[in-house]
C-alpha positions in Angstrom: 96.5 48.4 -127.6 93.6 50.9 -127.7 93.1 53.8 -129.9 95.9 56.9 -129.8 94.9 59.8 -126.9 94.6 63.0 -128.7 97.3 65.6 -128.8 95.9 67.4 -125.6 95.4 64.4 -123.6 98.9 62.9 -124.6 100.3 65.9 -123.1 98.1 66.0 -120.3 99.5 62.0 -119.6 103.0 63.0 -120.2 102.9 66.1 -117.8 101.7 63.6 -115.4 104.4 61.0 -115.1 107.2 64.3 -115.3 105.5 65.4 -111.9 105.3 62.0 -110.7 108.8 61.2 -111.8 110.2 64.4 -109.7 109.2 62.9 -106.7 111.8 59.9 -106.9 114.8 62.9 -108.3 117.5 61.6 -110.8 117.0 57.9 -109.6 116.0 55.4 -112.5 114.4 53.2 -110.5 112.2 53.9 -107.4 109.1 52.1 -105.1 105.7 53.1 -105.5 102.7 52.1 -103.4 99.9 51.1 -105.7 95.8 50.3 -105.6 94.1 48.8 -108.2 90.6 49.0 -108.7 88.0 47.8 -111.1 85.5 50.0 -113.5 83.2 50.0 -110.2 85.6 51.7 -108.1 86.2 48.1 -105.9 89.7 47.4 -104.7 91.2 44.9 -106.1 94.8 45.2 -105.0 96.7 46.9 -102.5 100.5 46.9 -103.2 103.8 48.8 -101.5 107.0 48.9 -102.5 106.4 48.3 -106.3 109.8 48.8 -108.3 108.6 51.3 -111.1 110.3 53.7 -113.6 109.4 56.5 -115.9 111.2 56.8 -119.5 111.5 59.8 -121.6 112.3 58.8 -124.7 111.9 60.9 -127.9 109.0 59.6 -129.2 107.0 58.0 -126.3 106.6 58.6 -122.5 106.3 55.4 -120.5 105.5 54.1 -116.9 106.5 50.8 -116.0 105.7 49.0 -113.1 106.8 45.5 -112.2 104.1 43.5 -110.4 106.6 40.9 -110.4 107.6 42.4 -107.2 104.0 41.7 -105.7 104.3 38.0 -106.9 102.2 38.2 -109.9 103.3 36.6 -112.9 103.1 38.1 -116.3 100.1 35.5 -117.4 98.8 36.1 -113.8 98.5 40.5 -113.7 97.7 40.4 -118.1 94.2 38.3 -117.1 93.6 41.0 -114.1 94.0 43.4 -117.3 97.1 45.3 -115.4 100.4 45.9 -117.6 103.9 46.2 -117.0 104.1 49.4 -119.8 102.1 52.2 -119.8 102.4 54.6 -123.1 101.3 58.5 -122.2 100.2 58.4 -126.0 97.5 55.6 -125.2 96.4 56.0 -121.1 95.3 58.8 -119.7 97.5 59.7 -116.7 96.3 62.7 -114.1 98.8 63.5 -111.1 97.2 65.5 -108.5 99.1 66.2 -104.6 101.9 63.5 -104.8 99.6 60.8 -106.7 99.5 59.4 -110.0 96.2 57.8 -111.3 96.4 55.7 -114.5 93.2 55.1 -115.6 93.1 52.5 -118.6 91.0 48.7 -118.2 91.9 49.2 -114.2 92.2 52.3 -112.2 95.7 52.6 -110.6 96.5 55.0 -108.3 100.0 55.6 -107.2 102.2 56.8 -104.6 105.8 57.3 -104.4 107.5 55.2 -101.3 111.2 55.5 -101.6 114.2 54.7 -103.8 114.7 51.2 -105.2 
């Protein structure tokens, strides 16, 4: 795991996922569509329906998404450096007009699609 985000930017991450996390309401799971891209700005992936959910827990804000659901298997999305956790405290996260970018070894950019 990389280095901590600092206070500000933990925030910053964490305010990001409650905005995206409105958009889906009370449901604890919900389908996002989701790009991947590389440091270049190239796409590497192009995913709907992705089953993805956002935890508030008292220590640590998290986003996961499971790319199982696209038909990658856990050795198969870790060597395209994608996750299935994201910590708030560790990736910077911006939300901007409906979308969430995470922006750690890949650039994902996400869209809420409907409930699960």
């Amino acid at each position: 795991m990389s280095n901590q985000l600092s206070i500000d930017e933990q925030g910053k991450s964490q305010e990001a996922l409650l905005h995206y996390k409105r958009n889906a309401g009370d449901i604890p799971i919900f389908r996002s569509d989701v790009k991947v891209y590389d440091k270049k700005g190239n796409l590497m992936f192009d995913f709907s329906d992705l089953a993805t959910t956002i935890m508030f827990e008292s220590n640590k804000v998290t986003i996961n998404i499971m790319w199982e659901d696209a038909g990658l298997e856990r050795d198969s999305f870790r060597n395209q450096k994608l996750y299935g956790v994201y910590y708030a405290s560790y990736t910077k996260m911006r939300y901007k007009n409906g979308v969430l970018t995470i922006q750690g070894d890949r650039k994902i950019v996400m869209n809420y699609s409907k409930e699960y």
